[in-house]
N, C-alpha and C positions, 0 to 999 in steps of 0.2 A: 696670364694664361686663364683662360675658362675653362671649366670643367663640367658636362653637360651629362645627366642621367635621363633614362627615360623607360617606363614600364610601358608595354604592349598593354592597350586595352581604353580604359576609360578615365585613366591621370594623365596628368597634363604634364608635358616636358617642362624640366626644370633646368634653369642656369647658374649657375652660382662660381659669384667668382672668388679664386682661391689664391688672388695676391692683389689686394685693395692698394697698389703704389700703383699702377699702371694707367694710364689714362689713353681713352682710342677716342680720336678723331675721323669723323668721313667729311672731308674737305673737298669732295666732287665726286662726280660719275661721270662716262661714256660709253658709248655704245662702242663695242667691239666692230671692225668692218665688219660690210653682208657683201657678199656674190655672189653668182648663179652658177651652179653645178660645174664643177671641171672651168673655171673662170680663169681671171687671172692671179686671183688670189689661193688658189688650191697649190700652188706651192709654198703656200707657208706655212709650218707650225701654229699648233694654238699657242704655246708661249710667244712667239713671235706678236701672231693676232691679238693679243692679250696687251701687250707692252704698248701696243698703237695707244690702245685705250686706256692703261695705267699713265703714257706720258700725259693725254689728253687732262683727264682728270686733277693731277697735278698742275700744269699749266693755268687749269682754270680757277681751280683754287687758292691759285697765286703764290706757290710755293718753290723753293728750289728744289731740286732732285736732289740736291744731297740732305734735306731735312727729311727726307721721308726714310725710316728708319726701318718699317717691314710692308710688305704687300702681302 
């Protein structure tokens, strides 16, 4: 878990993590679909449109679906 402070003004956000056993991995990206206004993709959710591109990522990173433990 991280835990993130930050003052309005002229300091700089700070991260600090607050359980040093956890280790994060970024194993890929993908772009989310794009269409054009009222397409054929305007009936989906964003979680929907989202997953497109979480399966992608995984895939490319060479991973199974079940090792991936959060998103």
């Amino acid at each position: 878990m991280l835990g993130r402070s930050s003052i309005v003004g002229r300091q700089a956000l700070s991260v600090t993590t607050l359980s040093k056993n956890k280790e994060v991995f970024i194993i890929g990206a993908a772009r989310t679909p794009i269409g054009s206004f009222r397409s054929q993709l305007a009936s989906l959710s964003a979680p929907q449109l989202g997953s497109v591109a979480i399966k992608a990522a995984v895939e490319r990173g060479g991973l199974k679906p079940e090792d991936v433990q959060e998103v």
